[in-house]
N, C-alpha and C positions, 0 to 999 in steps of 0.2 A: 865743471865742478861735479864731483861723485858724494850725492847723497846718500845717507843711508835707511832702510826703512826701519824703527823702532815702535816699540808698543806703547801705545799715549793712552793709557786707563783700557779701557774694554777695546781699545782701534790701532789701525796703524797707520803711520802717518813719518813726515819727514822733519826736520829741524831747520828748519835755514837760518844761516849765519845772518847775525846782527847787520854786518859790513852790508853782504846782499842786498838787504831789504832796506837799511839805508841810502843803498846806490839808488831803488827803486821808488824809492818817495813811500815805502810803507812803513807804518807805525805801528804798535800795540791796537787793536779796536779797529786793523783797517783790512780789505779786502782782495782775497786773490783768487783768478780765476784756472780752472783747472781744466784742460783741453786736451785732445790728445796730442799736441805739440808739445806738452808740457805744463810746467805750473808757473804764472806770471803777476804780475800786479793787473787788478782792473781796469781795463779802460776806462776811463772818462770820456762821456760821450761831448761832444763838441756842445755849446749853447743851441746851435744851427741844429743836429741829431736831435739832443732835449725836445727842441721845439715842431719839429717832423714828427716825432714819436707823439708830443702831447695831438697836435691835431691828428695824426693819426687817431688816437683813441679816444677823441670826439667824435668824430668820421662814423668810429664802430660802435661808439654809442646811440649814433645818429639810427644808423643801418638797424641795431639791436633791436631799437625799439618804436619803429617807423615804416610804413610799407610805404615801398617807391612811391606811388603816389601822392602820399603827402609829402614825401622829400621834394617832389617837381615843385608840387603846388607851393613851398616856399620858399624854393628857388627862385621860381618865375616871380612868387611874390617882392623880394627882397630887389632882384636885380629890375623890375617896374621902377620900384623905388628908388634905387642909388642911379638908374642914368636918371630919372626925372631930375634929381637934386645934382645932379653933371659928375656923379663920382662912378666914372666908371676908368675901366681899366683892362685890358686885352683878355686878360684872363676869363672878363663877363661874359667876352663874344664866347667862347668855347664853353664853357658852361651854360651858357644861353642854347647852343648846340643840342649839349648833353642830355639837357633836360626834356630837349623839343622832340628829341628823336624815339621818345618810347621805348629805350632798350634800355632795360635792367639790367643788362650786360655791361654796356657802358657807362649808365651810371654807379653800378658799383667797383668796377675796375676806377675810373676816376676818385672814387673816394678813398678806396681801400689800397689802393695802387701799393707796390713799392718802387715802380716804377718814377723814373725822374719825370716823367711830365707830371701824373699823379702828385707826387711832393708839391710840385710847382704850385699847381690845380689849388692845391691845401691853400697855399698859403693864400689866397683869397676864396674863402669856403662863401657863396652864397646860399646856404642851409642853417647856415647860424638863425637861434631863436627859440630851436624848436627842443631842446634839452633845458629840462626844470635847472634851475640856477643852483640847486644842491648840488645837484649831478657835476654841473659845470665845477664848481668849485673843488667836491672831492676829485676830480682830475687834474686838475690845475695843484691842489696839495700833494696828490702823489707824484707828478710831475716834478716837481719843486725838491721832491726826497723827503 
C-alpha cells in the first residue's frame, strides 16, 4: 500500500487507513512504532520480556547505587541463609561462584547481562534487600505501565 506524505498542523506525517490499523489491533489512543523498516503497531513485550526487563532494572538499580562489595556481602549473606533453611536451587551454586571470585567483571556481566545465562542468573537474584522499598516499588509501577 502507497501512502502518501501530508501536512498534519506544523508536521508531516502519513494517514493510515482505518481497515489497516483494524487488521492490526490498533485503536484511537494506541501506539506505533516507527523503524527503518517501516511504520508498524508496537510490540508487546511477552509477560516473560516484562519480567526480564523489570529484574533487569533492579539488577541496575542495585549496580547504581551499591559498590561490589556490598553486592557480594549480600549475596553471600542471603544465599548463608536460603541453603540453611534448604531453599536452595542450581542457580545459588553459580552465583555463590560469582560472588566468591572477586571479579567485578563478572559480577556485573551476571547482573547486567543481556545475555541468556544472565536472564537466567535474574531470575533467582541473591542480592535482593538491599534497594529501599520505594525504589522497589516505583519499578515494579513502571514495570506494570
Amino acid at each position: 500500500m502507497k501512502l502518501t506524505i501530508r501536512r498534519i498542523g506544523n508536521s508531516l506525517g502519513v494517514i493510515i487507513p482505518r481497515a489497516q490499523l483494524a487488521a492490526w489491533g490498533v485503536t484511537e489512543g494506541g501506539q506505533m512504532e516507527v523503524t527503518d523498516g517501516g511504520i508498524r503497531p508496537l510490540r508487546k513485550a511477552s509477560a516473560h520480556e516484562a519480567l526480564d526487563e523489570l529484574k533487569l532494572a533492579l539488577a541496575r538499580a542495585v549496580v547504581d547505587r551499591y559498590p561490589p562489595a556490598r553486592i557480594r556481602a549480600q549475596i553471600a549473606a542471603n544465599l548463608h541463609r536460603w541453603k540453611a533453611r534448604g531453599s536452595w536451587v542450581s542457580a545459588y551454586d553459580e552465583w555463590k561462584a560469582i560472588a566468591g571470585s572477586g571479579d567485578d567483571g563478572a559480577l556485573f556481566a551476571a547482573m547486567l547481562g543481556r545475555d541468556e545465562r544472565s536472564q537466567r542468573l535474574r531470575q533467582s537474584m541473591p542480592f535482593v534487600g538491599l534497594l529501599p522499598r520505594d525504589v522497589v516499588r516505583r519499578l515494579n509501577e513502571e514495570a506494570a505501565g
